[in-house]
C-alpha positions as CSV (number, residue, x, y, z in Angstrom):
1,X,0.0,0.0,0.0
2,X,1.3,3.3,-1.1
3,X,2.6,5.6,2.1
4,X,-0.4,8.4,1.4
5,X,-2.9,5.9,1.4
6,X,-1.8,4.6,5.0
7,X,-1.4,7.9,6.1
8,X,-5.0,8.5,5.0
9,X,-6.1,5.4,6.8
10,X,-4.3,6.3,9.7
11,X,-6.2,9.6,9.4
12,X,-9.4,7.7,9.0
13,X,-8.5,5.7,12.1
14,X,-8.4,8.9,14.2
15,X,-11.1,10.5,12.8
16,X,-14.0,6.9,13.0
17,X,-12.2,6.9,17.4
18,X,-15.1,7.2,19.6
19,X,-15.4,10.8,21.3
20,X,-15.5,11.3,25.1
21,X,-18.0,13.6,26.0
22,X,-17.0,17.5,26.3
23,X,-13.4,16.8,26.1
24,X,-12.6,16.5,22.4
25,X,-11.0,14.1,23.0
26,X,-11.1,10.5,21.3
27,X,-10.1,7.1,22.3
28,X,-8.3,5.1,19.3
29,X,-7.5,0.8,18.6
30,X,-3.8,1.2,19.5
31,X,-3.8,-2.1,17.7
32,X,-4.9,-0.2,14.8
33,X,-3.0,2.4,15.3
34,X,0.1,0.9,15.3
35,X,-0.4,-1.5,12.7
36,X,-0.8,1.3,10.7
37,X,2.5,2.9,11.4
38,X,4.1,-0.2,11.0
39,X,2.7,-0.5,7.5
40,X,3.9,3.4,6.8
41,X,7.7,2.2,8.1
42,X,7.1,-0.7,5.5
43,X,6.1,1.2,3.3
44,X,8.8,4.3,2.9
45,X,11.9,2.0,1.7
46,X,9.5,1.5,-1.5
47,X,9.5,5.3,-1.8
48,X,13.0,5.3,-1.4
49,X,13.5,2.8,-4.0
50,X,11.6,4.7,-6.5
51,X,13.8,7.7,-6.4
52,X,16.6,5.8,-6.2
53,X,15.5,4.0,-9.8
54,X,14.8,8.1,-10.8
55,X,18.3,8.0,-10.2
56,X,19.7,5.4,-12.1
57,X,17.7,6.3,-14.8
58,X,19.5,9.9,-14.6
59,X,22.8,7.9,-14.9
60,X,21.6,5.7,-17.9
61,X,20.7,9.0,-20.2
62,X,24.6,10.3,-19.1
63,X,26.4,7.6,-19.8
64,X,23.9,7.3,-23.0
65,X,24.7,11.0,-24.1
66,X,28.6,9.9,-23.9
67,X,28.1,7.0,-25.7
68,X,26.4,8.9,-28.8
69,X,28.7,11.6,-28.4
70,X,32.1,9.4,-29.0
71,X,30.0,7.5,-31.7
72,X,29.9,10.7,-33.5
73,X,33.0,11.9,-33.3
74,X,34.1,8.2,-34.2
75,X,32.1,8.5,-36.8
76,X,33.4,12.3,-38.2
77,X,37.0,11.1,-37.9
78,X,35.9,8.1,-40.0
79,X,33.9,10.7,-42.5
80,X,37.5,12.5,-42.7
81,X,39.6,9.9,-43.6
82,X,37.4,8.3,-46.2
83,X,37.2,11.6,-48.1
84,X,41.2,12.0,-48.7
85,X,42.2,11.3,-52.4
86,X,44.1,14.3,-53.4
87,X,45.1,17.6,-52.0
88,X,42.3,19.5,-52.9
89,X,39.7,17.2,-51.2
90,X,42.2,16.7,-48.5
91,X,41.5,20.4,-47.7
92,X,37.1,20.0,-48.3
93,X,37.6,16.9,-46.1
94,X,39.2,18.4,-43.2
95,X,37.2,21.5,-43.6
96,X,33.9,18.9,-43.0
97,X,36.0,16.8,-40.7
98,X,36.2,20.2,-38.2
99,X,32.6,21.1,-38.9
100,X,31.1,17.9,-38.3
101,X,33.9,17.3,-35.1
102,X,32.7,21.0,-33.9
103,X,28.4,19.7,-34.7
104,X,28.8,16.4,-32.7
105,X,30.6,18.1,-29.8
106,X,28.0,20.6,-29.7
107,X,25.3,17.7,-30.0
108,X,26.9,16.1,-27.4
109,X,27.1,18.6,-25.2
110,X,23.4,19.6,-25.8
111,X,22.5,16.1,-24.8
112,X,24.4,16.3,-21.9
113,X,23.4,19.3,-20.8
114,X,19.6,18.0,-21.3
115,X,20.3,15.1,-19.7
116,X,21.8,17.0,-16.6
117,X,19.0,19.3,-16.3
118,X,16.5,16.4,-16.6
119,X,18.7,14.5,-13.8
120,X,18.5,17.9,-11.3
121,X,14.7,17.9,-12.2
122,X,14.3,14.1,-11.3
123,X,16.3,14.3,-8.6
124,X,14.6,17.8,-6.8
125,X,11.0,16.5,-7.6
126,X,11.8,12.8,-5.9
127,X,13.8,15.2,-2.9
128,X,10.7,17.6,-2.8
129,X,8.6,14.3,-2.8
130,X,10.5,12.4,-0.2
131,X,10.0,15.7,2.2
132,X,6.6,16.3,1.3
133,X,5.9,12.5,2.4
134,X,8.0,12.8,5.7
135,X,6.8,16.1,6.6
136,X,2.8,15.1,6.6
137,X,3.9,11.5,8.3
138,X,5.4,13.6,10.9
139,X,3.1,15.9,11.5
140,X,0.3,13.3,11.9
141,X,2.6,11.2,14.3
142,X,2.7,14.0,16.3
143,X,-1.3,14.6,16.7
144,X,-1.8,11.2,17.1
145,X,1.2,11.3,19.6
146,X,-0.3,14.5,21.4
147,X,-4.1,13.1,21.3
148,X,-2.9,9.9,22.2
149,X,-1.0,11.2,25.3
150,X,-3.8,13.5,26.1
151,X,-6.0,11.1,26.3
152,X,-4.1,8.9,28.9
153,X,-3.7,12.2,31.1
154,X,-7.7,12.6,30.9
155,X,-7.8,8.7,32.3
156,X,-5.1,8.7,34.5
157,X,-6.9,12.2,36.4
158,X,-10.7,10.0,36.1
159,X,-9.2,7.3,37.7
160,X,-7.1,9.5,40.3
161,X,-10.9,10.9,40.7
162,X,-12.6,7.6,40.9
């Protein structure tokens, strides 16, 4: 189960606990409750594991970009040295040989570039993500926490009472 969903049944938990009477105040299944979190800890490493495959996916279009790049400029060198038969088109060829050389490094660093960008995108949405998810788990730990905790106080003073 996706970590959002728990934390929405966790919220549901909460919100379906029986009231006590003018206290605002509700009594909850710690059963429940903690099964819940226990699902959310579960959970999170599959989170984690999804940005980290954002990541290697990041890596993949690099390494892919390098890959192209040196199989251009494999390819102009090639391009170069196929064209020489005489002075004349020695001079053409390495005229091409330079332009196409200058066109795949500036392909290649386009792709790179793109890729890099793309990375710093994937890698600040899964970040921004990540935080998001921790932020709202943590903030609901910490009502549940501070209702839980209130509600102990309110039986420990009825039965101090009783």
């Amino acid at each position: 189960m996706e970590t959002l969903e728990l934390i929405d049944k966790l919220e549901s938990l909460v919100a379906g606990a029986s009231r006590l009477p003018l206290t605002g105040k509700a009594m909850v299944d710690v059963q429940a409750l903690m099964s819940v979190v226990d699902q959310i800890r579960t959970s999170l490493p599959e989170d984690m594991k999804d940005a980290k495959q954002i990541l290697e996916k990041r890596d993949n279009i690099v390494n892919q970009a390098l890959m192209d790049a040196r199989r251009l400029k494999a390819s102009a060198e090639q391009d170069s040295k196929s064209r020489i038969q005489d002075s004349e088109i020695v001079k053409v060829s390495q005229k091409r040989a330079e332009e196409v050389l200058n066109e795949a490094q500036r392909r290649a660093e386009k792709t790179v570039a793109e890729a890099q960008r793309q990375t710093d995108a994937m890698r600040q949405e899964a970040d921004k993500y990540a935080l998001e998810v921790l932020s709202k788990l943590e903030s609901q730990l910490s009502a549940l926490l501070s209702s839980a905790r209130r509600g102990i106080e309110q039986l420990e003073v009825a039965k101090a009472a009783a």
